[in-house]
Structure formats: structure tokens, C-alpha cells
N, C-alpha and C positions, 0 to 999 in steps of 0.2 A: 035951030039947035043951039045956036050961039047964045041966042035969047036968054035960053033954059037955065044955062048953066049957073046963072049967078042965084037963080031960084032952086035948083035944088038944095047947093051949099048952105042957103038959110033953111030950110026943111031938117036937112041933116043935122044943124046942129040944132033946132027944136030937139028932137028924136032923141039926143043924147042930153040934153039940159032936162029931159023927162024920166031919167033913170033913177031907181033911190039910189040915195048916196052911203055907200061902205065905209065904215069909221077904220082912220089908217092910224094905228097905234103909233105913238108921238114918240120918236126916237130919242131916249134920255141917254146923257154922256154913262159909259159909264166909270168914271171918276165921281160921278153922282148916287150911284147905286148903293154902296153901303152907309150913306146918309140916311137915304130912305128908310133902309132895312134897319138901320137903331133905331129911328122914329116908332116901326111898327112892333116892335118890340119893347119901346121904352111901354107903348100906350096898354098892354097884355098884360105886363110883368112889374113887381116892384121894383124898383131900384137896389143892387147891393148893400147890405147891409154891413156901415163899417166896422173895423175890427175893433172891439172894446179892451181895453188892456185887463187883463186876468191878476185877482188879487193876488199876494202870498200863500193866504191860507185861507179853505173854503171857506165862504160866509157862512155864519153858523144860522140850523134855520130856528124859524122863533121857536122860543119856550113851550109856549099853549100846545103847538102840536109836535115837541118831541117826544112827549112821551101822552101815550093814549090816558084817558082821562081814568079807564077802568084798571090801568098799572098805577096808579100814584098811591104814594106810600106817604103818612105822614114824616115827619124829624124825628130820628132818634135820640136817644139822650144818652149819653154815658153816668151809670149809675154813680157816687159817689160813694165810698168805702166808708161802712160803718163807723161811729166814733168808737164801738166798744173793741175795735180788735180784736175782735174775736175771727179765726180762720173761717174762711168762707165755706168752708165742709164741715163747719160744727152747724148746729140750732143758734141764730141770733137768742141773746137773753138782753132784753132790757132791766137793768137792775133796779131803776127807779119806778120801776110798776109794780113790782113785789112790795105791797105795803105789810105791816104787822097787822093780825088779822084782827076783825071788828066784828065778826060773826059773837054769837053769846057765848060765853063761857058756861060751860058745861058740868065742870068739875067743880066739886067743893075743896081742893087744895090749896092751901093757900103758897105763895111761893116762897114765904119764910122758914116752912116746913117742908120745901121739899127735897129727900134723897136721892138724889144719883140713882142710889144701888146698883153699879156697875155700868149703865148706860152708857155706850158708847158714843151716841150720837143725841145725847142730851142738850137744850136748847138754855145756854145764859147768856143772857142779853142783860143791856139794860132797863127792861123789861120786866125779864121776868128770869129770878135769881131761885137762890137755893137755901136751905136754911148752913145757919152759921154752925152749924155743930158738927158739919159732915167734913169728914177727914176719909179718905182713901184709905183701904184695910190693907193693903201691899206696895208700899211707899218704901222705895229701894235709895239708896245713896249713890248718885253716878262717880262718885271721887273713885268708889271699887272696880267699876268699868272701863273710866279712861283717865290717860294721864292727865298733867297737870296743866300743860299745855291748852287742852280743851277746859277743864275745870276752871282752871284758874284760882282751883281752890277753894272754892265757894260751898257751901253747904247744904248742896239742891238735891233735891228728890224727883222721882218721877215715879207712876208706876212699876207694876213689874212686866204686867201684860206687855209693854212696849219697849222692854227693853232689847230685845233683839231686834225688832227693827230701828231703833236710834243708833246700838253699838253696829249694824251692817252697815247702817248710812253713812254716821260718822266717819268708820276705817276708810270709806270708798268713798270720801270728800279727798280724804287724806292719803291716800292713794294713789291718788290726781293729782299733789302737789297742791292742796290747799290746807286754809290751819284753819277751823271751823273752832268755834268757841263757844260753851253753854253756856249764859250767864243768870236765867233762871229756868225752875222748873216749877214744884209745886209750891205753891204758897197759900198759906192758911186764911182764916179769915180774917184771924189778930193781925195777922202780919199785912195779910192788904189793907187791913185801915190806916194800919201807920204808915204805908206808901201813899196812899188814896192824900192824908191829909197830909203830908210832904209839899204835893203837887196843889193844893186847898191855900197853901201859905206863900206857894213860889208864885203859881200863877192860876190867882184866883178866878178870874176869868175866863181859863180856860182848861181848869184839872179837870171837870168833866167827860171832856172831848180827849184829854191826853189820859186819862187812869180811869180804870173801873171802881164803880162805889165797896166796898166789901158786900162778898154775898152775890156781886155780880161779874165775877171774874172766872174765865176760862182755866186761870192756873189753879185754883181749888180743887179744877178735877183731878189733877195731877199727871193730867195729859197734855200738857201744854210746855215747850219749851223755846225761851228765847235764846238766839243766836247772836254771835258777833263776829267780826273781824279783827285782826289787827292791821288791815288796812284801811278802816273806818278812822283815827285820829291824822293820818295823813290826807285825805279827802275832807274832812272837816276844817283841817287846822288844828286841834285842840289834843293836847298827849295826854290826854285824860277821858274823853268822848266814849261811851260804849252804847248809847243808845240814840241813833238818830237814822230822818227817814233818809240821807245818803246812803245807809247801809246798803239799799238797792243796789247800787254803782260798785259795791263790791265783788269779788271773785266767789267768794261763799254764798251772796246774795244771788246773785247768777246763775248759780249751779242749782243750787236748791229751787231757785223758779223752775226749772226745766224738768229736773228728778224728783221731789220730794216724794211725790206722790205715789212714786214705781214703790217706794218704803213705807205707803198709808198716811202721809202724812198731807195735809193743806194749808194754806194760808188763810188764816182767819179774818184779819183785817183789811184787804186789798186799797190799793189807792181809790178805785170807782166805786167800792161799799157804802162811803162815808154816809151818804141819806138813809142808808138803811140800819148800818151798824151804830152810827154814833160815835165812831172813835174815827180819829186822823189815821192816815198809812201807819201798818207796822208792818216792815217788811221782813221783821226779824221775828215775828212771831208765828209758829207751828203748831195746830194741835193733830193730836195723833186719832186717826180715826177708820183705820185698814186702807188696804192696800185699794179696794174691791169699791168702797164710798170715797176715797181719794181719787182714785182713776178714774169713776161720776164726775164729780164735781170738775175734773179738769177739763173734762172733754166740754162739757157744759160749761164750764166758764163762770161758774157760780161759786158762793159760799156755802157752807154746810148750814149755817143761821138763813139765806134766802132759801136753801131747801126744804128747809124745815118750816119753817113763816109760810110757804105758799103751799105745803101740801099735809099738816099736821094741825090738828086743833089748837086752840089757847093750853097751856102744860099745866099751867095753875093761875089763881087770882092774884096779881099783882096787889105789894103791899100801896095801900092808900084806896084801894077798889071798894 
């Protein structure tokens, strides 16, 4: 038995070197443990994302797509205000397209021959005049109407059809604190040739443009009268002055642009006429044409010569035709 012993001990541990061997999980500190666990979480996960510093004010985003392609609106324009001044609730009138008409003449008159006969809105131009024989059959003296102050004494006529609309206008210029002055009214045809040829001698050059030929004057019909100031030599300079285009800039000038027309009356010559009419500004000159064709023309912003030009035939044959 004693033999034995030393041989079974080797047997025994055969037996036990023949067993599989059980994996014994590796004991890690754990002061190691949350190393690991970042390790396995850095390798899963991205990395924090650092803090960016945030602008002032939001970045704007682009252009192209702030606004969708089917909202885009081209540039506006802001319109520019007409050179004619005329208010923007009247009809624009271009005055320099109103030409004198070129259509055929029609009539066999000639314009050396022609009478008024009371026409109101009868067309003299430089164009197309009237004959030299025609004298107004009710040609009234304003001396018997208004004082002296307005007269100045001067030996003018007017018709009679208008004299109650001149003596209402006149009182209610005057009324208001102004001193309106007549200084002509009708004048004949003798008598406009000797003014015609005054201005022929003063300034040859340009009487034309400053006075009507005889026979082509407004004041023949004896509806026509020029106005003045007496604050018209102090605006000029000159104590003598009674006709010039300053007269605008005067207090009578003023008032009569605004009213004449409430009394029939218009401005024949306007400063923007000039291509059409042929004469320089006169701001002093009125003819008398109702209340009803005055209040036309004002809203319109025209002459009674561009009304008649662009919607009336040729009146007669111009002399030299």
C-alpha cells in the first residue's frame, strides 16, 4: 500500500490537468474603469461639438433665395413731374404738338376780307388776320366806367358785350386792395400799324415777335385789354415802365392768373405759347371770351388760338396763299 501511494497522486493530478479550463474574468482596478468606459463611448459617438461664438445680428441669408423667384418685381421708378405744370387732375396738353393746321383749305375767304361779325371766339393769329375795315359796332369808352386811377386817362374802348364783366372784375381786384390799370383796349388797324412800325424802328429784329402786323391783332376785336401795375416801375427799376413780362411778379398779375376766368376772360399769350403763338409772354394781355370758354381753357391749360388750331378748320386763305 505504501508503494501505491506515490502512484495514485500522479494519476490524480492527470485527472485534473484533463479538465477544460473555465476563463476567470481578469480582475481590473477599478480606478481603471471609467477610462474604459470613455474609450467605448468616444469610439460610438462623435466628439462634442465646441461652442461657436454667435454673431451680433443674424447672418442675412443669400439673395437668390430670399425672395421666391415667382415674387420678383422688377425697379420702380418714381415718375418725374411734367414740365407743363399743369395739375395732375387736369388732361396733360403738350402745347408744342398743336401745329397750325396743313389740312386743304376749304373756303374761298380770303383773310383780308374777313369780318368778325360778332364772333366770339374768332381765330387772329399771325396767320390768319381779318380785314382792315372791320371796326366793332358797340365800342363803349371805359373813362365813363372807371376812375381815373384805373384809366389813367387814356382814350380806350372796349366792347359793350363785356363791359359788365371787366367793371365786376375790376371793382373786385379793387376790393382786395389792389390798383389794376387799363392801358389799352381796342385799337384800330391805323392805329396798330403806327405801333407795329414803332417796334419795326426800335427793334428791328425782333417787332415781329414783340407786336402784331396790323390786321393781325387781338385788340381790333375790341375784346382785348391790356393791364398794368403800379408796382411794375419798382420791379423793373424804371418810373416810366408800363409794359413788361415782370408784370407777372406783380400783385395784379397774380390775382388775374388765378380769377380772370371766374369773369370770361383768358390769357392770350402765355410764356409756354411762344411756338405756337409767335409772340414773347404777355402777361398783361386779356381777351374776353365768357365765362363758360374761359373756364375750358383753364382747366385744359390751353389757349383759345391752340383750341381752335386743333379742332376748327383753316378760317380763310392767308394773304400771299
Amino acid at each position: 500500500m505504501k508503494q501505491s501511494a506515490p502512484f495514485f497522486i500522479i494519476v490524480l493530478l492527470l485527472l485534473v490537468g484533463c479538465q477544460p479550463t473555465t476563463a476567470v474574468p481578469t480582475l481590473v482596478p477599478i480606478a481603471q474603469i471609467p477610462v474604459a468606459l470613455n474609450t467605448a463611448v468616444a469610439t460610438t459617438e462623435p466628439p462634442p461639438t465646441p461652442n461657436m461664438p454667435m454673431p451680433d445680428t443674424p447672418t442675412p441669408l443669400p439673395t437668390t433665395t430670399a425672395v421666391p423667384p415667382t415674387t420678383t418685381f422688377p425697379p420702380t421708378y418714381t415718375p418725374l413731374p411734367t414740365e407743363t405744370g399743369i395739375p395732375t387732375n387736369l388732361p396733360t396738353v403738350t402745347r408744342t404738338l398743336v401745329p397750325i393746321p396743313t389740312t386743304q383749305i376749304t373756303t374761298t375767304l380770303r383773310c383780308e376780307d374777313r369780318m368778325p361779325d360778332g364772333d366770339l371766339f374768332i381765330i387772329v393769329t399771325k396767320t390768319y388776320g381779318i380785314s382792315r375795315e372791320y371796326e366793332p359796332p358797340d365800342l363803349i369808352d371805359i373813362n365813363d366806367l372807371f376812375p381815373y386811377e384805373v384809366t389813367l386817362g387814356y382814350p380806350t374802348s372796349i366792347r359793350e358785350l363785356m363791359r359788365d364783366p371787366l367793371q365786376n372784375m375790376v371793382n373786385d381786384m379793387i376790393t382786395s386792395g389792389l390798383q389794376p390799370q387799363i392801358l389799352s383796349g381796342y385799337r384800330s388797324y391805323v392805329a396798330q400799324s403806327i405801333a407795329f412800325d414803332k417796334w419795326l424802328k426800335e427793334y428791328p429784329d425782333r417787332a415781329v415777335i414783340l407786336s402784331a402786323p396790323p390786321g393781325h391783332s387781338e385788340h381790333q376785336l375790341g375784346l382785348t385789354v391790356d393791364f398794368g401795375s403800379p408796382e411794375l416801375p419798382d420791379i423793373v427799376g424804371d418810373p416810366y415802365i408800363q409794359f413788361h413780362t415782370y408784370f407777372y411778379m406783380t400783385s395784379e398779375s397774380v390775382w388775374l392768373a388765378e380769377n380772370a376766368h371766374r369773369y370770361g376772360f383768358t390769357l392770350s399769350y402765355p410764356r409756354e405759347a411762344f411756338e405756337l403763338t409767335g409772340f414773347v409772354y404777355e402777361p398783361w394781355h386779356y381777351r374776353y371770351v365768357g365765362v363758360e370758354m374761359a373756364t375750358r381753357l383753364k382747366e385744359l391749360g390751353i389757349t383759345l388760338t391752340e383750341l381752335q388750331l386743333s379742332t376748327q378748320p383753316p378760317p380763310c386763305i392767308p394773304v400771299g396763299s
